[in-house]
C-alpha positions as CSV (number, residue, x, y, z in Angstrom):
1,X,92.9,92.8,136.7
2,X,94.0,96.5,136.1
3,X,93.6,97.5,132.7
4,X,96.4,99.4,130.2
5,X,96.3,101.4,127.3
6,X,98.9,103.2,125.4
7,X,98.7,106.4,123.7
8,X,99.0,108.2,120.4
9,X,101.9,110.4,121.8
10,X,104.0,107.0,122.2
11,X,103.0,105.7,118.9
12,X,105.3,106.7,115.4
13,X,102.8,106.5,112.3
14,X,105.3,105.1,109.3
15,X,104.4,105.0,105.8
16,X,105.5,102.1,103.7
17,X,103.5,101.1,100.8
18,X,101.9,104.0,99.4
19,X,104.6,106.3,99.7
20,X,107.1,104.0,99.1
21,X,105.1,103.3,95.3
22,X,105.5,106.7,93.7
23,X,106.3,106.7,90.0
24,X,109.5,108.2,89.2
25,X,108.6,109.7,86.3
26,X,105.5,111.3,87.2
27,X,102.0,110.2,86.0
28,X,100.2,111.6,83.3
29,X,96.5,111.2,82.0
30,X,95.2,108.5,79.8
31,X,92.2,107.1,78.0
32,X,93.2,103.5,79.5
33,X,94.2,102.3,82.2
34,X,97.5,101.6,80.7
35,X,98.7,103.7,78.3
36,X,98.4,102.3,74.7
37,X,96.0,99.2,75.4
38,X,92.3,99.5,75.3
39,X,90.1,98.0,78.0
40,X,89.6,94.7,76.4
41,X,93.2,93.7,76.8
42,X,93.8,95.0,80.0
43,X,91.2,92.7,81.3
44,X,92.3,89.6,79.9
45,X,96.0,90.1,80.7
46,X,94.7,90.9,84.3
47,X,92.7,87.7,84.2
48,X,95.7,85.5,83.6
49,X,97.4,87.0,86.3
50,X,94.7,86.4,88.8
51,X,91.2,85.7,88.0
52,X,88.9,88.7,87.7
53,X,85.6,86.8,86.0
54,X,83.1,86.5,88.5
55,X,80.8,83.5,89.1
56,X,78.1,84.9,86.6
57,X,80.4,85.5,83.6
58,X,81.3,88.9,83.8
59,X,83.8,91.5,85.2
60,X,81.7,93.2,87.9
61,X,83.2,91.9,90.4
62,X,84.4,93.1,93.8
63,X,88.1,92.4,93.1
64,X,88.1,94.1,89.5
65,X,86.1,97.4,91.6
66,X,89.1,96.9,93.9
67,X,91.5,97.4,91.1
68,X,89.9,99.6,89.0
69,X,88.2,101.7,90.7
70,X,85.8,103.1,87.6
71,X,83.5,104.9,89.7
72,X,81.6,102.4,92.1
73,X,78.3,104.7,92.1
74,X,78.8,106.2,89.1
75,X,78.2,104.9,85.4
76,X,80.9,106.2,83.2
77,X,81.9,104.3,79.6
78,X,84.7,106.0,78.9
79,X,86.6,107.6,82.5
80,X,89.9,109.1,82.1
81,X,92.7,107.6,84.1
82,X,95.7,108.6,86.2
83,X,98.9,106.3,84.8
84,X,102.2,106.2,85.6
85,X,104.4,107.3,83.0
86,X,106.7,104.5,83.8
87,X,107.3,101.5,85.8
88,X,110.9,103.2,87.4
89,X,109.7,103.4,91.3
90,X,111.7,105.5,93.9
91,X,111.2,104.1,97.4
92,X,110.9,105.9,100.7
93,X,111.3,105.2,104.5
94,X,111.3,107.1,107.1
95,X,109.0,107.8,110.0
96,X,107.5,110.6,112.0
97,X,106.6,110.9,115.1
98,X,103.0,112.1,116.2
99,X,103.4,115.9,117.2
100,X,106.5,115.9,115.5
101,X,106.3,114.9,112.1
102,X,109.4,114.4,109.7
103,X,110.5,113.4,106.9
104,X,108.3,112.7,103.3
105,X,105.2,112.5,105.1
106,X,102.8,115.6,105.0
107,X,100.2,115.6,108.0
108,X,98.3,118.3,105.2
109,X,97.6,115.8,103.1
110,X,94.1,114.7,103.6
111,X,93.2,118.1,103.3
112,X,95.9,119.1,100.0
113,X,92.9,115.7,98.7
114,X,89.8,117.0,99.5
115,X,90.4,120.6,98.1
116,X,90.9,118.8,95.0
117,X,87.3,118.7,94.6
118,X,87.1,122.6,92.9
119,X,90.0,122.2,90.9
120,X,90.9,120.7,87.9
121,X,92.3,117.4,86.5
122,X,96.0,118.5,86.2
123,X,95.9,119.2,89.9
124,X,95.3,115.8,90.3
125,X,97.7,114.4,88.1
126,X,100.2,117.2,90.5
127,X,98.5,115.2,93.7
128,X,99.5,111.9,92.2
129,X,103.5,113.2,91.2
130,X,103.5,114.3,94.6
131,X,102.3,110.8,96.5
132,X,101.5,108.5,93.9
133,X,98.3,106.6,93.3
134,X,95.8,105.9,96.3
135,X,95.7,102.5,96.7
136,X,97.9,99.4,96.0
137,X,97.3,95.8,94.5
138,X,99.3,93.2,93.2
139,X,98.1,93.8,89.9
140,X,99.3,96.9,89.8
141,X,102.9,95.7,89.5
142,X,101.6,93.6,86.1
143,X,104.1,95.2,83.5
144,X,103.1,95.9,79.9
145,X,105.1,96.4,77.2
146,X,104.5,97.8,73.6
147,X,105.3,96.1,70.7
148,X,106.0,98.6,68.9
149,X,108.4,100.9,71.1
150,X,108.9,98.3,73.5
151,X,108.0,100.9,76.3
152,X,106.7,99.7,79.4
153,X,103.9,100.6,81.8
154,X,101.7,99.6,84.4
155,X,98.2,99.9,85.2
156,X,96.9,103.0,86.9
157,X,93.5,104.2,88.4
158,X,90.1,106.0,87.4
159,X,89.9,109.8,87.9
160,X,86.3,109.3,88.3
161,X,86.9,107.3,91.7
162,X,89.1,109.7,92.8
163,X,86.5,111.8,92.0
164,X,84.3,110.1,94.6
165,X,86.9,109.9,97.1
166,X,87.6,113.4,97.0
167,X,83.9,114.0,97.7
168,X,83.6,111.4,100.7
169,X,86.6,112.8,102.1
170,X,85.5,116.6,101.6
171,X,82.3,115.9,103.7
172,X,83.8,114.5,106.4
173,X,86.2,117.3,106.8
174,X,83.5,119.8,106.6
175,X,81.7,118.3,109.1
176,X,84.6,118.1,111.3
177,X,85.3,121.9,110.8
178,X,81.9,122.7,112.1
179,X,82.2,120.7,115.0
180,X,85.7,122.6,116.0
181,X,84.3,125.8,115.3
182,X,81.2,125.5,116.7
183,X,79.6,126.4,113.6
184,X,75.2,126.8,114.6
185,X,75.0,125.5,110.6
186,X,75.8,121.9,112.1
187,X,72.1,121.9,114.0
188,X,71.3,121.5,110.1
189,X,73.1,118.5,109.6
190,X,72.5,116.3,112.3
191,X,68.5,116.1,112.3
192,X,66.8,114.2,115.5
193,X,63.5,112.5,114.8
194,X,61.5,110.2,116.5
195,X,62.9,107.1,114.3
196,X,66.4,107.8,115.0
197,X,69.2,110.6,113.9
198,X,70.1,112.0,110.6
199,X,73.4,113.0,109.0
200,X,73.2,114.9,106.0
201,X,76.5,115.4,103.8
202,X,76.3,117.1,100.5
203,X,72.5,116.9,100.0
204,X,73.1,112.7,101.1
205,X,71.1,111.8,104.5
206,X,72.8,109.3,106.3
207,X,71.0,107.1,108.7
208,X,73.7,107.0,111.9
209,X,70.6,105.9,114.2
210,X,67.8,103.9,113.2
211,X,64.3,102.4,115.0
212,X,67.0,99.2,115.3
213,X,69.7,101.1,117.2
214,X,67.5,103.0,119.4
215,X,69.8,102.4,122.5
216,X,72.5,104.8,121.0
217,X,70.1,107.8,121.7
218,X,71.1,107.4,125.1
219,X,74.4,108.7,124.6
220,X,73.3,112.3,124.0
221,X,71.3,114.6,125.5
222,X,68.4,115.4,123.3
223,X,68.5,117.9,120.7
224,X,73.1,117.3,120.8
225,X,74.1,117.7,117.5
226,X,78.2,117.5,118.4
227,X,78.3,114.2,120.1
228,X,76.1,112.5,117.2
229,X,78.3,114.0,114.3
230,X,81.9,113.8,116.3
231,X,80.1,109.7,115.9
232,X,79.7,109.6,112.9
233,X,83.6,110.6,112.4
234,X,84.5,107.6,114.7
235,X,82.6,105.6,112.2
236,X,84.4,106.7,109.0
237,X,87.2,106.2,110.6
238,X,86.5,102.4,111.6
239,X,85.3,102.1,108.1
240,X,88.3,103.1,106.1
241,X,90.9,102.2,108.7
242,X,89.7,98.6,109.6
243,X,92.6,96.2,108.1
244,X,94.8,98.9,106.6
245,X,97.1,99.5,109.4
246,X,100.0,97.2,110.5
247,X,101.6,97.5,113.5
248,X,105.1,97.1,113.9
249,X,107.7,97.0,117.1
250,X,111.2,99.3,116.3
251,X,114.2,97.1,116.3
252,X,115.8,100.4,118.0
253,X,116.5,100.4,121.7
254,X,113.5,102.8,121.9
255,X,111.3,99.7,121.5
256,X,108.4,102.4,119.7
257,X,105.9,100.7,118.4
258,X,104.8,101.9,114.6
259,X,101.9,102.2,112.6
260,X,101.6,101.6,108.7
261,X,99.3,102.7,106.5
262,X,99.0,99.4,103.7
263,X,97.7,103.0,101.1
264,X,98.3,106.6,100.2
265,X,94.6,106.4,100.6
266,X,95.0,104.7,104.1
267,X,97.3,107.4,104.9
268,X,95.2,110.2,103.8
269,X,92.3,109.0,106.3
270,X,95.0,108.7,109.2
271,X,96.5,112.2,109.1
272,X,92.3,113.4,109.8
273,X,92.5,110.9,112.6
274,X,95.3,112.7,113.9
275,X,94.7,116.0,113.3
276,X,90.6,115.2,114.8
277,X,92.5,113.5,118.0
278,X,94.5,116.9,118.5
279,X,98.0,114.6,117.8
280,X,98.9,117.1,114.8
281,X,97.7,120.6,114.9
282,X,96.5,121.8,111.5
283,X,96.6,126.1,111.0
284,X,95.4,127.9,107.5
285,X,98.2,130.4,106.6
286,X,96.3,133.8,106.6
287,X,98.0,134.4,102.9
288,X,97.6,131.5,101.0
289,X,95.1,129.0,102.6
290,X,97.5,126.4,102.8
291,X,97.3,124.1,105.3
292,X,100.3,123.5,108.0
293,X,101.4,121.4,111.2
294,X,102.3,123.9,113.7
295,X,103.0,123.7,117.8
296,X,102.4,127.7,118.1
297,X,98.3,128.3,118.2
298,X,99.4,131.8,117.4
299,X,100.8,131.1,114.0
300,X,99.5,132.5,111.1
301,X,101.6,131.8,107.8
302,X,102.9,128.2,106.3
303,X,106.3,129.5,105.5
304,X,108.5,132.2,105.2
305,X,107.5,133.2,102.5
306,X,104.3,134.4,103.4
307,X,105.5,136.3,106.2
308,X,107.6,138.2,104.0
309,X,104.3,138.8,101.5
310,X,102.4,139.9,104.7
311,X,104.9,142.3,105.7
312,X,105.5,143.7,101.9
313,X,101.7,144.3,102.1
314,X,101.5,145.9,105.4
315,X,104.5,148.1,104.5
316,X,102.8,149.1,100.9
317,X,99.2,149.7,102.7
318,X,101.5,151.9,105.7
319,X,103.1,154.1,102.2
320,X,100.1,154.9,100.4
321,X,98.1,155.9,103.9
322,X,101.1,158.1,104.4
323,X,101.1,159.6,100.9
324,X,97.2,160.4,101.4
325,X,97.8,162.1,104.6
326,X,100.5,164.2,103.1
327,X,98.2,165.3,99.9
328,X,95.8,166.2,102.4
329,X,98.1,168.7,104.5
C-alpha cells in the first residue's frame, strides 16, 4: 500500500482558546492569585468546584500544579501573581495560514516570551495584556466576588512559573540559533561520551542518550553535534505539543484542515515549530531587534518606521562627514 502524507504548507494553524481568553481589561499584579482573597480561600472555593485534596491530605497535587503553577522546581511562600483585572473577556477568531500569517496571531511570539527573561515584571504583565495568560482550566472561569465592593475577579497564574517557562523556552531557542548559524560554541553543548550524549542548557546537563538508548548513536556520525541537538528540539516539541493540538476540517469549500493550539502557552511552542521547520521565516530588524515574519531574506527592518530611523541616521552620519571634510579644506 502506497503511503501519504500532507504537509505544513496545506495546513492553517488557528488559535482558539488562548487567544480567544484575553482579559479585557488588562491584568495587573497581585499578592493572590485572585485579587483580594488570600491563599486559604482560594483553595477551598477551588475545592468545591472540583476537588484539589490529594489522596494524602494535602494540596500538592498534580491538578492544583496544573492550575497554579507556583513554581514546580522552585520553593517560593509568597510568589507574585499575574490576575486579570476583570472577568470581561474579548474573544477572537481568525486564522492564518503557514507562510502567510494574518490576523491576531503573531508568529514572533515565542520569541517576544523568552526575551522576557532580562526584563522586568511590568513587561510581563505587558506580555499578558497583549495575549492573556498561558494556559487554560476550567477553574479559571470560577468567579469571585467581594463583599465589600461586590467586584468580581478570577483566578490568575504565578509569575514565578512563568518565570520557569521563560527559561525553558529561552534554552531551546538558543540552542536552535546555534544550530542555524552554525555557531562552533554548540560542540560545547552537545558532549559525546562513552555512556551516551549530553545536552547542556543553562549550566543543566540533559541526558538525551543514555547506556539504555545506545542504538540512537547510530544516527550520527560520531563526534555530530547538529543532528543530536536538532533531536533534542524534536523532543521538546513532542513534549509540550503532545495533546494540545486539535485538528479541525474547514466547513469552507477549501476543505483546509486546521490546527488549534488548546494554550497561549501551546501556541507559543508552535510558532518555534514553525519557524524551526522553515514554515514562517523569522528576521531581527537591524534597528530595534525585534523579531518579524518576512518572505524577503534580504530584509532588514520590522516596520516602517525603522527604515525611516535608518535612513535619518545614515543622512545625519553623511552631514557631519561632510561638515568635517569642509573644515578640513
Amino acid at each position: 500500500m502506497k503511503s501519504m502524507g500532507f504537509f505544513l504548507d496545506n495546513i492553517r494553524i488557528g488559535s482558539y482558546l488562548s487567544h480567544a481568553n484575553i482579559c479585557q481589561d488588562g491584568y495587573s499584579v497581585s499578592k493572590s492569585p485572585v485579587p483580594g482573597f488570600d491563599n486559604s480561600e482560594v483553595l477551598a472555593r477551588l475545592n468545591e468546584c472540583q476537588p484539589l485534596i490529594s489522596s494524602d491530605g494535602n494540596y500538592h497535587n498534580e491538578i492544583l500544579k496544573s492550575v497554579f503553577n507556583i513554581g514546580l522546581r522552585n520553593v517560593d511562600t509568597s510568589p507574585l501573581w499575574i490576575t486579570p483585572n476583570s472577568i470581561r473577556q474579548r474573544k477572537y477568531t481568525h486564522h492564518h495560514k503557514v507562510g502567510q500569517i494574518k490576523g491576531e496571531v503573531d508568529p514572533t511570539s515565542h520569541r517576544r516570551f523568552a526575551a522576557l527573561m532580562s526584563k522586568d515584571m511590568n513587561c510581563k504583565v505587558d506580555f499578558a495584556n497583549k495575549y492573556g495568560l498561558l494556559r487554560h482550566h476550567e477553574l479559571h472561569n470560577v468567579v469571585f466576588r467581594q463583599p465589600d465592593s461586590g467586584q468580581q475577579f478570577q483566578i490568575g497564574e504565578s509569575l514565578l512559573w512563568w518565570q520557569e517557562e521563560i527559561l525553558d523556552l529561552s534554552a531551546c531557542l538558543r540552542l536552535w540559533d546555534m544550530i542555524r548559524s552554525d555557531d562552533k560554541e554548540l560542540k560545547h553543548n552537545v558532549l559525546w561520551h562513552r555512556d551516551g550524549i549530553v545536552i547542556k542548557l543553562d549550566g543543566l546537563e540533559v541526558q538525551l542518550v543514555n547506556r539504555a538508548t545506545m542504538n540512537l548513536m547510530t544516527k550520527w556520525t560520531s563526534g555530530d553535534v547538529e543532528g543530536p541537538a536538532r533531536y533534542y528540539l524534536s523532543l521538546e516539541f513532542e513534549r509540550r505539543l503532545r495533546n494540545s493540538l486539535t485538528p479541525r476540517v474547514s466547513d469552507s469549500q477549501e476543505h483546509d484542515i486546521s490546527v488549534y493550539p488548546d494554550s497561549l502557552l501551546s501556541d507559543i511552542w508552535l510558532m518555534f515549530l514553525l519557524e524551526v521547520t522553515g514554515s514562517s521565516r523569522l528576521m531581527q530588524c537591524v534597528i530595534c531587534g525585534e523579531y518579524f515574519n518576512t518572505n524577503d531574506s534580504r530584509s532588514q527592518f520590522c516596520s516602517a518606521r525603522c527604515r525611516m530611523r535608518k535612513y535619518r541616521t545614515r543622512d545625519y552620519k553623511i552631514k557631519i562627514e561632510k561638515g568635517r571634510q569642509g573644515r578640513l579644506i
